[in-house]
Steps between C-alpha positions, in 0.01 A plus 500: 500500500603846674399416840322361734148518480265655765157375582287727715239318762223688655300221659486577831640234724258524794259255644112554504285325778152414360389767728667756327416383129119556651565832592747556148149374337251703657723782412500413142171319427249636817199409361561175327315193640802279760264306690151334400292289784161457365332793426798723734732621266819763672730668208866543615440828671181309784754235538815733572250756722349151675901331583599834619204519751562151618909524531386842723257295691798197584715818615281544751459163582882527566603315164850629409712422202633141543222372700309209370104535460285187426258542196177212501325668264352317165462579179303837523610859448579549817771299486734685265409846706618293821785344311642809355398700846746242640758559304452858480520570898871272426412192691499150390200309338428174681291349256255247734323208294115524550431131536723500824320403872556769742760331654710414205471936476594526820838306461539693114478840724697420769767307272520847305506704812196728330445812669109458363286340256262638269184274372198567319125293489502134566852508599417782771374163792871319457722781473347675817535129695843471358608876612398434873655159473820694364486799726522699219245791381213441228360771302192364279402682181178446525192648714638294829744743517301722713471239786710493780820189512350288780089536326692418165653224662191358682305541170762329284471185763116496494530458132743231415405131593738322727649270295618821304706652849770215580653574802840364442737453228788269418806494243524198392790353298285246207777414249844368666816692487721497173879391536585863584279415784238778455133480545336509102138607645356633795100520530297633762294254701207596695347384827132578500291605819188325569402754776 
């Protein structure tokens, strides 16, 4: 052996967010199909035009990198544009699970100090209760949007049943502690209103 041997690397040691492999795609491959809902299909490019628009309009909101933004949005193609809008603007996706009461939102947004949520369809009622519960801002993406917060609010309330709108919420401790003396599950409990 003469020497010692050199072996040249030219894999680039940065890290890609998913926002920027969307972007990295719709510069390579703009017209290939990304996201199919139905009959709605968006190639890289519609969904990389569409999460720019959206991380412009949470700018304006006041969303700033770092911030945390609430996403209750199902399986549609809106939500990638919102989720990659999200990320795109530089805040923090606060995924919210869809099957949640508006209270149990409430507590998710308020426990994640969200600076807003974003919903979509039948999630559009809870997540509006939940943001005036929270104190935080809602921004529907969906034709709601137009409405005012307090006519949003009043119309989300005229449209969910009562036994859907707890008023209070407790943590409750169900299993006992373990020998290092912490709690091994925590569950919401609600109170219902009657009124």
């Amino acid at each position: 052996m003469k020497g010692p041997i050199s072996i040249a690397v030219s894999a680039p040691h940065a890290t890609l967010s998913p926002a920027a492999i969307v972007a990295e795609s719709a510069r390579k491959y703009p017209d290939k199909v990304a996201v199919v809902d139905g009959d709605t299909r968006l190639t890289y490019r519609d969904l990389w035009d569409r999460a720019r628009r959206v991380a412009a309009a949470l700018h304006e909101q006041g969303v700033r990198p770092g911030d945390r933004v609430a996403l209750m949005i199902g399986n549609v193609a809106e939500f990638p544009v919102v989720y990659f809008g999200i990320l795109t603007a530089g805040a923090v996706v606060v995924p919210i699970h869809l099957l949640l009461t508006a209270t149990e939102v409430a507590y998710v947004l308020r426990d994640s100090e969200a600076k807003l949520i974003v919903c979509h369809g039948p999630t559009t009622e809870v997540a509006i209760l939940a943001a005036d519960e929270a104190g935080v801002a809602v921004v529907p993406a969906d034709p709601t949007a137009g409405l005012d917060p307090t006519t949003l609010i009043e119309w989300s309330r005229s449209r969910l049943p009562k036994h859907k709108y707890p008023r209070q919420v407790h943590v409750v401790d169900v299993l006992p502690t373990g020998p290092s003396h912490k709690v091994l599950k925590r569950e919401l409990r609600e109170t219902f209103s009657r009124s």
